[in-house]
C-alpha angles and dihedrals in degrees: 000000000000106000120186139174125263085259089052099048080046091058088054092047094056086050101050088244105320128112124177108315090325122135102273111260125240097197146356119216126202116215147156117250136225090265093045099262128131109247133178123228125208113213114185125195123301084024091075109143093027100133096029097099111071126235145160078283111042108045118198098333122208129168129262100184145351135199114246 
């Protein structure tokens, strides 16, 4: 799973989902880590919902942002 930091997820944001020559993003999920910490998953297409379903990983998940 393709984890970033919150300047990162802003960047894509700015750019409705693109970043350098990467594969555009679809959405971008907020969560809690295992350690605690906020963290940003990337979902692409056809990964769409990835991070929906919580773990010992991914802690109350919400998107930040979603391609239109």
């Amino acid at each position: 799973m393709a984890t970033v930091t919150k300047g990162i997820a802003d960047i894509l944001v700015r750019n409705n989902g693109h970043y350098s020559d990467d594969r555009r993003v679809m959405r971008i999920v907020k969560y809690t880590n295992a350690w605690g910490e906020q963290a940003y998953g990337l979902e692409y297409e056809g990964e769409v919902g990835k991070y929906d379903i919580e773990s010992e990983y991914v802690i109350n998940p919400k998107v930040y942002w979603e391609a239109k």
